[in-house]
N, C-alpha and C positions, 0 to 999 in steps of 0.2 A: 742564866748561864747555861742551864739543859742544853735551852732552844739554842744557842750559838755553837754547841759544843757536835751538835745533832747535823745543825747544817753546815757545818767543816765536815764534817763525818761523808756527806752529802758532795762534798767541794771533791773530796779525795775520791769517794770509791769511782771506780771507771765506769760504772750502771749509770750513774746519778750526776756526774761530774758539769754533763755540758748541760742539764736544765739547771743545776743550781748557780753556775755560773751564768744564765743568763739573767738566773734571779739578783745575785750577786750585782751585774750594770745596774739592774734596775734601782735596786737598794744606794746605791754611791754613785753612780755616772756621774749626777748632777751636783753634789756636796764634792765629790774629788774635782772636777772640774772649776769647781770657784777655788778650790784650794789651789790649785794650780796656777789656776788664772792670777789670782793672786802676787803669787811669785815672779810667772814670766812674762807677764802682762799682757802677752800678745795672745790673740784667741784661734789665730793656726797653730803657736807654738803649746798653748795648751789642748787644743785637742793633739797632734801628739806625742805627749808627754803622758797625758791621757791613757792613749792607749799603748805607749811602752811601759804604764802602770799597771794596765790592766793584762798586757801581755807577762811579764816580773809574775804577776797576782797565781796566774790561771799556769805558769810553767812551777813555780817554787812552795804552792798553798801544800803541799807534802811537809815543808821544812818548819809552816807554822806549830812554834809550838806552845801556842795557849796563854803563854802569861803575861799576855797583853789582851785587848777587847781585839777583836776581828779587825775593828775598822781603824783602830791606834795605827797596827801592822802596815796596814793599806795607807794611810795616812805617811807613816813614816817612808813609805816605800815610793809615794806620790813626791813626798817632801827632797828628798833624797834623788830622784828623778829631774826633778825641777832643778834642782843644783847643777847638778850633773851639765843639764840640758845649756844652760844660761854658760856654763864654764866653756861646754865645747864652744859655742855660739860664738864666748867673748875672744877664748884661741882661736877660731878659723877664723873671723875680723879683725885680729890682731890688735884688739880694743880690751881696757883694765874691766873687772865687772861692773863699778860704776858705772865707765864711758857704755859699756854696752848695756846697761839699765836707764841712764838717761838718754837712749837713742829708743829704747822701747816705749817710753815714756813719752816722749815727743813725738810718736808713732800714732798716741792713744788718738789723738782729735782724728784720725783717717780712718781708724778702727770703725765698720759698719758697725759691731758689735759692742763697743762702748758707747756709753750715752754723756759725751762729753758735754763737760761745763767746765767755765774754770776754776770754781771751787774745788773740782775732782779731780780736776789735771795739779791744781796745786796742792791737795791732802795726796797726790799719786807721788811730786816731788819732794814734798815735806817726809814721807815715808820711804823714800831716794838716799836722805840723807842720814838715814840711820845702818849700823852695823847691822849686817845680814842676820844676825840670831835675834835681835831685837824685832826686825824687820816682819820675821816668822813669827814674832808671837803678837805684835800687832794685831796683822793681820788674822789670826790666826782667834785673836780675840775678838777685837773690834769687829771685822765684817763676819764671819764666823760664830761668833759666840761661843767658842769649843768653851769648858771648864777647864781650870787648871790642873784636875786631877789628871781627864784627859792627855792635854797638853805634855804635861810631863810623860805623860806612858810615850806621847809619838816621837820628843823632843828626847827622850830618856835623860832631863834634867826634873830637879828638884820644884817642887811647887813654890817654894821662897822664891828661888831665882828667879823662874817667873814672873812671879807678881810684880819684882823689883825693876824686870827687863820690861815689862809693860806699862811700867808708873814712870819709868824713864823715858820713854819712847814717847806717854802721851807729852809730857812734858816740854820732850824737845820737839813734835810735834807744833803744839801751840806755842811754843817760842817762833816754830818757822812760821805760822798763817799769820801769826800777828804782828812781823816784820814788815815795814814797806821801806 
C-alpha cells in the first residue's frame, strides 16, 4: 500500500507527473483495454474510450482519494467511460442499447481484431442478452478474472450481489448456448 500511495504521490507532483504517468500506460493500457473491449466491443471504439480514460485519469488523479486500490478507480472510471460512450453511440443512431450492442456484435466477424468463431460470436450474443450490470460482472469475471473483493470496490456494490449477478448470468448463459 506504501508503494501505491508513493506513486500517486508521483502521479500528482508536477516534477514526476509525466514519467509516472507513462509508467501509469504501461502498468493498465493493456488490462483497461480488454476491459473496455469488453463492453463496446468494437476495437476503434475501445481504443477511444481508452484514451478518454486515460485522459479522466491523467486531468482528475488530484481528486483520487485513496479508498479504493489505484486501478478499482481506473477501472471504474474505464467502466463508466464505456457506458457513457455505447449511450452517446445508441442516441446519435437513434438505436435502444440493445439494438446498438447487437449491431456491434454482428460487426465482430469484420473486426481484424477479433478472432472470430462462432462459438465467440454466440457466448458475445448469449452475453447480449443479459442486463447491463450482470453483463459487467460477467465479463469482468469470466475473461478478466477480477476478485470479487475487487469487483465490488470498481462496481461499489456488494460482494454477495455479485456472486449472485455472476451465477445468474452463467446460468442464463448456458440456457442461451444450449438452445437450438
Amino acid at each position: 500500500m506504501k508503494e501505491e500511495q508513493d506513486f500517486i504521490q508521483r502521479l500528482i507532483s508536477k516534477e514526476t507527473k509525466e514519467a509516472a504517468f507513462k509508467e501509469l500506460l504501461q502498468l493498465y493500457k493493456e488490462r483497461l483495454y480488454w476491459h473496455i473491449r469488453h463492453i463496446v466491443k468494437s476495437h476503434d471504439d475501445a481504443d477511444d474510450v481508452l484514451q478518454n480514460t486515460f485522459i479522466k485519469v491523467y486531468k482528475s488523479i488530484h481528486n483520487f482519494k485513496g479508498d479504493s486500490k489505484l486501478y478499482s478507480w481506473m477501472y471504474r472510471i474505464a467502466t463508466n467511460e464505456s457506458i457513457t460512450h455505447i449511450n452517446k453511440n445508441s442516441k446519435r443512431m437513434q438505436l435502444s442499447s440493445e439494438e446498438h450492442q447487437n449491431l456491434a456484435i454482428n460487426n465482430l466477424k469484420a473486426d481484424v481484431y477479433f478472432e472470430s468463431d462462432d462459438i465467440k460470436i454466440k457466448l458475445q450474443k448469449a452475453i447480449a442478452t443479459l442486463p447491463d450490470k450482470q453483463q459487467l460482472v460477467f465479463n469482468m469475471k469470466y475473461f478478466e478474472d477480477i476478485k470479487y473483493k475487487d469487483m465490488s470496490e470498481i462496481l461499489d456494490t456488494s460482494e454477495g450481489a455479485l456472486k449472485a449477478s455472476y451465477h445468474i448470468a452463467v446460468k442464463k448463459i448456458e440456457a442461451f448456448l444450449t438452445q437450438d
